[in-house]
MIDOSE-1310 file (N, C-alpha, C; in nm, 2 decimals, decimal comma, always signed):
residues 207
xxxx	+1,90/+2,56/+1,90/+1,85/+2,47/+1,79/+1,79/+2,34/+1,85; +1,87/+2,30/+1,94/+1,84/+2,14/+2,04/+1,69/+2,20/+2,11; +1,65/+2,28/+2,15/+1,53/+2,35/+2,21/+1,44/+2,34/+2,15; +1,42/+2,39/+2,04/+1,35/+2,42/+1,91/+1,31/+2,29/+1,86
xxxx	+1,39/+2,21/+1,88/+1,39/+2,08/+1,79/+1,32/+1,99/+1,88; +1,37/+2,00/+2,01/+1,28/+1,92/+2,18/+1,11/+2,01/+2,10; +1,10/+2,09/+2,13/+0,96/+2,15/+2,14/+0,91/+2,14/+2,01; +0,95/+2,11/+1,92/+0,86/+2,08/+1,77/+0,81/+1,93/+1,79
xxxx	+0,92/+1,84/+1,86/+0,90/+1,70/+1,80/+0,77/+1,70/+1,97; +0,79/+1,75/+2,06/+0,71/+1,75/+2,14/+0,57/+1,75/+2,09; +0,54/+1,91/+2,03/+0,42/+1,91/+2,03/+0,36/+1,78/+1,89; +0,46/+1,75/+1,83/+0,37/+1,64/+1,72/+0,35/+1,55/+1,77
xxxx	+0,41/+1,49/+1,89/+0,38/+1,35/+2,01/+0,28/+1,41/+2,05; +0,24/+1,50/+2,14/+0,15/+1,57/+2,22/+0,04/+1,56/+2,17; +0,01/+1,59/+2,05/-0,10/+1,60/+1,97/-0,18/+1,50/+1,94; -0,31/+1,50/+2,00/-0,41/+1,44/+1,96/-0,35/+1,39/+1,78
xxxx	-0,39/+1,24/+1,70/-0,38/+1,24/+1,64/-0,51/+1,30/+1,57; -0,60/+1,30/+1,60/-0,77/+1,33/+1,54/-0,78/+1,50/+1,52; -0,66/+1,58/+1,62/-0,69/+1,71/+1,63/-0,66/+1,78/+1,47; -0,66/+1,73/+1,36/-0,63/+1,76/+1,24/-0,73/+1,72/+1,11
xxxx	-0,80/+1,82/+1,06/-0,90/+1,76/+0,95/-0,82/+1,68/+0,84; -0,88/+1,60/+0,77/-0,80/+1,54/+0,68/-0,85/+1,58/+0,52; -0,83/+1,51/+0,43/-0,86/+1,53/+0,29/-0,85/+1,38/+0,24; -1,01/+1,37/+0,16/-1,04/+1,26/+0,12/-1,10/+1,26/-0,01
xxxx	-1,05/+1,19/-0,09/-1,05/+1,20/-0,22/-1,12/+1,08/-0,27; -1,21/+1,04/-0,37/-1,28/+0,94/-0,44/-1,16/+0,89/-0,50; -1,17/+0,77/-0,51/-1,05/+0,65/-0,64/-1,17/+0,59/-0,73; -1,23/+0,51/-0,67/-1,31/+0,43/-0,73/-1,41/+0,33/-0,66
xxxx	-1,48/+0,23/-0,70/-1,58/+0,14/-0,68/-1,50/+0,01/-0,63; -1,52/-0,04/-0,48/-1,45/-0,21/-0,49/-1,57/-0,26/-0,50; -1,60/-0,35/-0,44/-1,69/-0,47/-0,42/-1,80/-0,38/-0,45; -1,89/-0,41/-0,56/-2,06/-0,32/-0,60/-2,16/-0,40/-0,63
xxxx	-2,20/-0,35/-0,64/-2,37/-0,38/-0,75/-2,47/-0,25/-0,74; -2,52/-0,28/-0,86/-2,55/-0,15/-0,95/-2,72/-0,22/-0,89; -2,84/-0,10/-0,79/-2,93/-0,10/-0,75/-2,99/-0,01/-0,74; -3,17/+0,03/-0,82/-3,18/+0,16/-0,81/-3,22/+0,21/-0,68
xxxx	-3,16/+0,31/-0,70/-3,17/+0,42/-0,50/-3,30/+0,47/-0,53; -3,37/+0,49/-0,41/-3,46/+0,56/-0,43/-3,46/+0,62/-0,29; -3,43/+0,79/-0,28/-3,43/+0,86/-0,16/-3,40/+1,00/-0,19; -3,53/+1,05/-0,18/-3,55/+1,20/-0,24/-3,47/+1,29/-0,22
xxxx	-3,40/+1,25/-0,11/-3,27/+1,41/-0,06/-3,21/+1,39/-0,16; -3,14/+1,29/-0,22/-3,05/+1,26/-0,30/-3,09/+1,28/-0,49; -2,97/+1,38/-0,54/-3,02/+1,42/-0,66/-2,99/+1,24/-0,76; -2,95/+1,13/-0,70/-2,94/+1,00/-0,76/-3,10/+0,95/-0,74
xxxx	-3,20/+0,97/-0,70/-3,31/+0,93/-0,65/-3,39/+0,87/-0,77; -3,39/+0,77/-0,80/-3,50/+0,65/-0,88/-3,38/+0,65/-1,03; -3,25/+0,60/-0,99/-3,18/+0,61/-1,09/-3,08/+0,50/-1,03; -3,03/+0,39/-1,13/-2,92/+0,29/-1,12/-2,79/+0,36/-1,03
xxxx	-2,76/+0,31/-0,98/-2,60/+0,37/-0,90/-2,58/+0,23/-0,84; -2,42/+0,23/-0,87/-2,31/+0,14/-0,78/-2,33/+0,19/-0,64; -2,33/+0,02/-0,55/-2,32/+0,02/-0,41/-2,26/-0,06/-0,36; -2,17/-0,04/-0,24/-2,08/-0,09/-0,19/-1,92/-0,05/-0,18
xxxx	-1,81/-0,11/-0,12/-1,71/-0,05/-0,08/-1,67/+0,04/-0,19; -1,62/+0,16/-0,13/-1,54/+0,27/-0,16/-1,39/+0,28/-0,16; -1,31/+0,29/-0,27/-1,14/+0,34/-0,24/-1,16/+0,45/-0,21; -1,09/+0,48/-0,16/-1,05/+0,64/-0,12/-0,90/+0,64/-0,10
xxxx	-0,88/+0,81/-0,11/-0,71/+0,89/-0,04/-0,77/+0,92/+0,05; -0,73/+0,91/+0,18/-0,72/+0,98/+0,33/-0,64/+1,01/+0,35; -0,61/+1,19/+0,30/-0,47/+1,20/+0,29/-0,39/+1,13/+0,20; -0,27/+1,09/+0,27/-0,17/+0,99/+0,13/-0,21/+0,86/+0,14
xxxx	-0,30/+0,80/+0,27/-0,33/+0,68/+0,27/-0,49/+0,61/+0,19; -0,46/+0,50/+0,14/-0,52/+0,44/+0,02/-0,60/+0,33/+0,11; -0,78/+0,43/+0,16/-0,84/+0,31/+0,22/-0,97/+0,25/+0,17; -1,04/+0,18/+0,20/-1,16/+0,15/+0,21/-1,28/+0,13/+0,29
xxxx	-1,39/+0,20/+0,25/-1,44/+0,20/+0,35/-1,65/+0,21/+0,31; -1,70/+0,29/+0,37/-1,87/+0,32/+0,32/-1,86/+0,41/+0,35; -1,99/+0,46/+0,25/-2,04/+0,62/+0,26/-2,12/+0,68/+0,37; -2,13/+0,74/+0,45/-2,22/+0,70/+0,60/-2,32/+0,87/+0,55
xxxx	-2,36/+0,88/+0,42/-2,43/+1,01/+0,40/-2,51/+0,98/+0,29; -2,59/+0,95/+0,30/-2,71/+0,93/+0,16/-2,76/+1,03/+0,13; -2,72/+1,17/+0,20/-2,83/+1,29/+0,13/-2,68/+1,35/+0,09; -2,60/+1,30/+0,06/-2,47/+1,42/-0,01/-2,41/+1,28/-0,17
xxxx	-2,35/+1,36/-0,22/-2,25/+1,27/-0,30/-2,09/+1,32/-0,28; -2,01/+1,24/-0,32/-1,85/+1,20/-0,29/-1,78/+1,30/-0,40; -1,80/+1,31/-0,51/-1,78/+1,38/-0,60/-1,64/+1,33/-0,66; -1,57/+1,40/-0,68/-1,45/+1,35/-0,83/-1,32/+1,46/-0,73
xxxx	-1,35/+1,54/-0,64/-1,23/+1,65/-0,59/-1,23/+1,57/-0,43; -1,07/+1,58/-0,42/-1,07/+1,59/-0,28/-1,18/+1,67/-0,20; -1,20/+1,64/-0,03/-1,25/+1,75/+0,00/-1,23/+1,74/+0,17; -1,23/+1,86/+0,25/-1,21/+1,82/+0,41/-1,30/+1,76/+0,45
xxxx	-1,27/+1,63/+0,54/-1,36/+1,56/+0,65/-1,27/+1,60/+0,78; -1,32/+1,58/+0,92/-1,27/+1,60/+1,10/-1,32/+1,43/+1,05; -1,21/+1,41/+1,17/-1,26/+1,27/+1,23/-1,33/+1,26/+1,39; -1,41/+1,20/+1,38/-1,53/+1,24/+1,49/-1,52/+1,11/+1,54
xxxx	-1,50/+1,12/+1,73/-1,53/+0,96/+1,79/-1,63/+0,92/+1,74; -1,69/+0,84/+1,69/-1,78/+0,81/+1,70/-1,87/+0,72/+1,81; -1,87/+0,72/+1,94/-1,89/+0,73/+2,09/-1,99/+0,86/+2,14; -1,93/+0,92/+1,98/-2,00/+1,07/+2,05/-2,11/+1,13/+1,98
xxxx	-2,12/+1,05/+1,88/-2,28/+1,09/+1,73/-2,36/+1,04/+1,78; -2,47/+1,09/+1,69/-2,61/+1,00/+1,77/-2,64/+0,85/+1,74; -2,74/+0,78/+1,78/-2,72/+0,64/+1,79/-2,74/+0,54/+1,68; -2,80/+0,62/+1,56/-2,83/+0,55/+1,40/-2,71/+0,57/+1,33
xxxx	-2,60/+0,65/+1,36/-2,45/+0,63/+1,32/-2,40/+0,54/+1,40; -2,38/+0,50/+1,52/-2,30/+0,45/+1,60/-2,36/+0,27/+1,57; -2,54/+0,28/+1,55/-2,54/+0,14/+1,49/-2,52/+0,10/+1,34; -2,50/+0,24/+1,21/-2,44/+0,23/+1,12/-2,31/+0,15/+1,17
xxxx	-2,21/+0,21/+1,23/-2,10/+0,15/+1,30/-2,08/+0,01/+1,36; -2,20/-0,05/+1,38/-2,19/-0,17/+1,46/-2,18/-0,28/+1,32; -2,29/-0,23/+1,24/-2,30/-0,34/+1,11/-2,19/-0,33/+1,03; -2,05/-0,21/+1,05/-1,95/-0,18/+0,99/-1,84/-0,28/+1,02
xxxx	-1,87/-0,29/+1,18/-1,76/-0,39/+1,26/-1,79/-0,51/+1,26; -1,91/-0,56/+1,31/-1,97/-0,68/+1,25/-1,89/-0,76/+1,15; -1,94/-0,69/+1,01/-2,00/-0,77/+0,91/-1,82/-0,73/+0,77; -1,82/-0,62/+0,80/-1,71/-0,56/+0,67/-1,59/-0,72/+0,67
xxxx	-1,55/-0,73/+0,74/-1,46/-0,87/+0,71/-1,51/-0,99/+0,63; -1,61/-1,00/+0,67/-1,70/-1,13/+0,63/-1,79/-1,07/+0,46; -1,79/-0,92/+0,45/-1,88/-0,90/+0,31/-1,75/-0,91/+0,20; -1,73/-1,04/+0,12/-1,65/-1,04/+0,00/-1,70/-1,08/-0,09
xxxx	-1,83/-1,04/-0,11/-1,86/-1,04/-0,24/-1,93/-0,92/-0,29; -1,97/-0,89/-0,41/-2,01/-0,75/-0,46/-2,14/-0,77/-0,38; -2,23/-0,86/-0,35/-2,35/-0,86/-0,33/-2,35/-0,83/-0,16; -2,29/-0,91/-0,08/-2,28/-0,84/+0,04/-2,20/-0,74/+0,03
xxxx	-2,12/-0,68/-0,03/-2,09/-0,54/-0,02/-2,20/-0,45/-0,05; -2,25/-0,46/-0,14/-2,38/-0,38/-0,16/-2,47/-0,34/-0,08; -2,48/-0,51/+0,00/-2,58/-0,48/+0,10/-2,57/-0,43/+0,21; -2,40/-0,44/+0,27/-2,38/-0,37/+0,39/-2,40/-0,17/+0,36
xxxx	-2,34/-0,15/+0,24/-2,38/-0,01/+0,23/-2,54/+0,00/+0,20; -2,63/-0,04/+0,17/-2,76/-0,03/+0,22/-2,81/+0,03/+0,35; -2,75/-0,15/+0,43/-2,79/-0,13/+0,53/-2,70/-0,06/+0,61; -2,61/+0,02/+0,58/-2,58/+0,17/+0,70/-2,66/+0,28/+0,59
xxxx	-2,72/+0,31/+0,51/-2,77/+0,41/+0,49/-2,91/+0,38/+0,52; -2,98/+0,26/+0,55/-3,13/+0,26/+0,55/-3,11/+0,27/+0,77; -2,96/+0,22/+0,82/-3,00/+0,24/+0,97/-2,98/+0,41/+0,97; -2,89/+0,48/+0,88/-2,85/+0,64/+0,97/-3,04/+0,71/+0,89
xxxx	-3,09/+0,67/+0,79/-3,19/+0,75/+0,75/-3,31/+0,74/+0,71; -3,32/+0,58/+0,77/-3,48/+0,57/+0,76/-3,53/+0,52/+0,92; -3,66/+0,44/+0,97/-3,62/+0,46/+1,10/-3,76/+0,28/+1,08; -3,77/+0,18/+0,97/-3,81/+0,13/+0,96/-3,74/+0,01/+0,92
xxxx	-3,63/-0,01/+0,86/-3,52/-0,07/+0,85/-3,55/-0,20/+0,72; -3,60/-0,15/+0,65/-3,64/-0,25/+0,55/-3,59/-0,20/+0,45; -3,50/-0,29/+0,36/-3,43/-0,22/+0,21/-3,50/-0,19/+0,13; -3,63/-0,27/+0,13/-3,71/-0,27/+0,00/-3,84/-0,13/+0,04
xxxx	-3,88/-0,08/+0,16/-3,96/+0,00/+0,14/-3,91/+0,14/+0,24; -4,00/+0,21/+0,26/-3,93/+0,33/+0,40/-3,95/+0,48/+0,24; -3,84/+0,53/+0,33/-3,82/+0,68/+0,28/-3,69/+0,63/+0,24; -3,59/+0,53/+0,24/-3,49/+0,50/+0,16/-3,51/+0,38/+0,13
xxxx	-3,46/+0,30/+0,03/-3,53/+0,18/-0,05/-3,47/+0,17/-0,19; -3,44/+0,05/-0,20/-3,35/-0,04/-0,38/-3,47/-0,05/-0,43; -3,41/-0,09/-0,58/-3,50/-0,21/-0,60/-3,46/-0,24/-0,70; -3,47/-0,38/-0,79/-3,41/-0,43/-0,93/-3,28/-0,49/-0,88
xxxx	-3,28/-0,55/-0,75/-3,12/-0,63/-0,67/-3,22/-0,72/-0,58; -3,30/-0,78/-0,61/-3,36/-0,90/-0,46/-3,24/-0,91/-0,37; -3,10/-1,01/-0,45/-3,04/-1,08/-0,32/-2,93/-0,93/-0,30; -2,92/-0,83/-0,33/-2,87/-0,72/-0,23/-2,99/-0,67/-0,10
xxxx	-3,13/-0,67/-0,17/-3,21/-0,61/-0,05/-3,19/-0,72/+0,02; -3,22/-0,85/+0,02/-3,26/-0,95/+0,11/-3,14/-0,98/+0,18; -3,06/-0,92/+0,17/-2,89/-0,94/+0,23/-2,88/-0,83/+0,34; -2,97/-0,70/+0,24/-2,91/-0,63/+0,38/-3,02/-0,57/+0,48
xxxx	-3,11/-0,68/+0,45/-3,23/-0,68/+0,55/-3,21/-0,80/+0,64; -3,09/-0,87/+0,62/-3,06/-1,00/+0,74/-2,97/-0,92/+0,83; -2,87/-0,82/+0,74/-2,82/-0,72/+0,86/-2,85/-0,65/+0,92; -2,97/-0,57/+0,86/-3,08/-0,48/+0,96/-3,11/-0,57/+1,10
xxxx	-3,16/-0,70/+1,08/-3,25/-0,74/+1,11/-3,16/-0,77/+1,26; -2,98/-0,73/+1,24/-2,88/-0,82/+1,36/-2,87/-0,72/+1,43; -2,97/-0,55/+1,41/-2,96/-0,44/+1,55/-3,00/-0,48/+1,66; -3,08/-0,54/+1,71/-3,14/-0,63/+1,76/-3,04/-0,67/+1,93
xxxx	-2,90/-0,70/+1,80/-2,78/-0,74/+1,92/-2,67/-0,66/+1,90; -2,74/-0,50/+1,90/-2,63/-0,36/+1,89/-2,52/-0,36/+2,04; -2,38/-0,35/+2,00/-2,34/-0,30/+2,07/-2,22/-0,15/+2,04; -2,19/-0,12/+2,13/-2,13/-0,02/+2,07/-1,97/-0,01/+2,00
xxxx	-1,99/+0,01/+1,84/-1,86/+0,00/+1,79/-1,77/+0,04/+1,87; -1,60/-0,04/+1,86/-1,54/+0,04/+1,94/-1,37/+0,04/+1,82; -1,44/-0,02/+1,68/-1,27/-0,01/+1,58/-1,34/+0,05/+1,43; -1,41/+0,16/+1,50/-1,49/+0,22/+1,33/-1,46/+0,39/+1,38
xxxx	-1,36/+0,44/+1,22/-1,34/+0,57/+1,26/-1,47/+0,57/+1,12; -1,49/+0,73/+1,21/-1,62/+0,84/+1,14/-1,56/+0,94/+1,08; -1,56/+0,98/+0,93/-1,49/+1,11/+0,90/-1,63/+1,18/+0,84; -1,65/+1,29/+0,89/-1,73/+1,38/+0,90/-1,74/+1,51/+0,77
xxxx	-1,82/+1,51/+0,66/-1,74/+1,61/+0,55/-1,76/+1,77/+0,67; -1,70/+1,85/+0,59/-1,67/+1,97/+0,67/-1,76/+2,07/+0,57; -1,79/+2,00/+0,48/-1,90/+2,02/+0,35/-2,03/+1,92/+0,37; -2,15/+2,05/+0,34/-2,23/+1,93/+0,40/-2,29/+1,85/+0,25
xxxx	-2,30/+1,92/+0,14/-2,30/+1,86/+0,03/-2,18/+1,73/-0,04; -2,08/+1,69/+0,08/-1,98/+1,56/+0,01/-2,03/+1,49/+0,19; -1,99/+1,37/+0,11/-2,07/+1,23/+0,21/-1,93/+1,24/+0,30; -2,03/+1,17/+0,43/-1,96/+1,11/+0,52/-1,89/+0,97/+0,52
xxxx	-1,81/+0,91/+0,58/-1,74/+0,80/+0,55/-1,70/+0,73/+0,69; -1,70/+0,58/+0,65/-1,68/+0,50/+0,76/-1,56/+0,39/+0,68; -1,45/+0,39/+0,82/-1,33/+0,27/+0,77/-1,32/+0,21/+0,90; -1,33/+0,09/+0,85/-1,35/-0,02/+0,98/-1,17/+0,03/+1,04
xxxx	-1,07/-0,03/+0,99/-0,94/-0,04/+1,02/-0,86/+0,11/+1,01; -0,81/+0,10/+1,11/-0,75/+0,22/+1,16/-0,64/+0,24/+1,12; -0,62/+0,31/+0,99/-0,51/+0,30/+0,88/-0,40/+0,41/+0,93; -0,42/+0,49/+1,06/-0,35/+0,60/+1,05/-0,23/+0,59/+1,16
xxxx	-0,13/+0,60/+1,18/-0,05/+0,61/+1,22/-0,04/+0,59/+1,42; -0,07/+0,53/+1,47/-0,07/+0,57/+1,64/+0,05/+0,64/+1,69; +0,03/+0,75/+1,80/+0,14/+0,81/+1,83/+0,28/+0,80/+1,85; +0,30/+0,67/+1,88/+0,38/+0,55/+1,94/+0,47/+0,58/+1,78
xxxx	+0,40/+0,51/+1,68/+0,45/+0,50/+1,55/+0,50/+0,60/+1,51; +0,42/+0,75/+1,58/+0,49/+0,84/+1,46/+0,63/+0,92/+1,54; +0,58/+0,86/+1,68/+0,69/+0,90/+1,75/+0,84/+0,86/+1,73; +0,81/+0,72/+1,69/+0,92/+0,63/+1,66/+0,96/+0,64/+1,51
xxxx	+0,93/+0,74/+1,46/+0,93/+0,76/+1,28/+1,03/+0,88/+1,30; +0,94/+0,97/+1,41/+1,02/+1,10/+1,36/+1,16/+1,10/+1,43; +1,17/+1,03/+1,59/+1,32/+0,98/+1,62/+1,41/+0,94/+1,54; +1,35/+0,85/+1,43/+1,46/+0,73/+1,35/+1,49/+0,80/+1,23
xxxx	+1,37/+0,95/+1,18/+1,40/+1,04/+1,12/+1,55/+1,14/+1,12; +1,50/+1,18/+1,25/+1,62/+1,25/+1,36/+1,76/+1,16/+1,30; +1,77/+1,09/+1,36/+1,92/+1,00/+1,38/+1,95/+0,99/+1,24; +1,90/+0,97/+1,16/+1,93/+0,97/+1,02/+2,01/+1,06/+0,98
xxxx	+1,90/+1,14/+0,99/+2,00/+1,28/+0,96/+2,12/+1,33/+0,99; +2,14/+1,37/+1,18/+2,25/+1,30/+1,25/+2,36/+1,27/+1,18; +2,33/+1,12/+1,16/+2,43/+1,05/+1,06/+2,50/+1,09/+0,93; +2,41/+1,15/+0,86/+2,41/+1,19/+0,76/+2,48/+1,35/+0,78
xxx	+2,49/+1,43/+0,84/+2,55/+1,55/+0,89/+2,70/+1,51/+0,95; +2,66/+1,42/+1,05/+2,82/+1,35/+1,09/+2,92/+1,31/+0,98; +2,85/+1,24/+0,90/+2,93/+1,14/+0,78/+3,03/+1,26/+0,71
């Protein structure tokens, strides 16, 4: 039984935490403003839609974060994302990611919220970087475009994110997502969770 119990609690230390797809579910709308999209992939194309932070479940955890997919929608069901280094995507995600780490502390109002999710969908899918025109583009929000064309405008001084996880849908019809803060457990943590689990019980068997 002591064997069994070494090699269970082993391999869940051992384990990459990332080596597990997760499930992420829509909550609701934080920080928005309501701006019409205009970008043909998208069946929202020349129609009002909320922009800016996202709640989500990741799994049981309750986070926030952006949509990093303008040709999919989020939908109302859970659905599988992988979490993907993002070190390892190509370079209009990883500068999506830069304006994530940047700026997400400093966007608290609906209007720079808006504009930071702009500007990661106008850097992963246009290649002109203007809110207002391209193959993705608002309009009917001035100070959301003009907000997130001063963020465009800071690729300029890209470096490479290095505190922005990427969850990747495993569906290519539900969107991708970006969360600045690393809400998930580190090894260390869960190592020391399932020990203090352990003794618990222990005690509770001894008693």
């Amino acid at each position: 039984m002591k064997s069994t119990m070494f090699l269970f609690l082993s391999i869940i230390i051992l384990s990459p935490v990332f080596a597990f797809s997760s499930m992420l579910e829509y909550q609701s709308m934080g920080l928005s403003e309501d701006s019409v999209f205009h970008f043909a992939p998208n069946t929202y194309d020349g129609k009002s839609i909320p922009m800016g932070q996202i709640n989500v479940i990741l799994d049981t955890v309750i986070s926030t974060g952006f949509c990093a997919n303008a040709e999919a929608t989020m939908g109302t069901a859970a659905y599988e994302v992988n979490a993907v280094d993002i070190s390892t995507v190509a370079l209009e995600y990883r500068q999506a990611g830069y304006l994530m780490q940047k700026y997400y502390q400093s966007a608290t109002t609906s209007v720079l919220a808006a504009a930071l999710q702009v500007a990661i969908w106008e850097t992963i899918n246009d290649t002109g970087y203007d809110a207002t025109s391209g193959s993705l583009w608002i309009s009917d929000n001035a100070p959301v475009a003009n907000a997130a064309n001063v963020y465009l405008a800071d690729l300029v001084n890209f470096t490479e994110p290095t505190n922005v996880l990427y969850y990747q849908a495993v569906n290519s019809a539900r969107q991708d997502f970006m969360i600045v803060e690393n809400t998930l457990p580190e090894p260390a943590t869960i190592a020391f969770m399932i020990f203090g689990a352990t003794g618990l019980m222990r005690r509770r068997l001894s008693a």
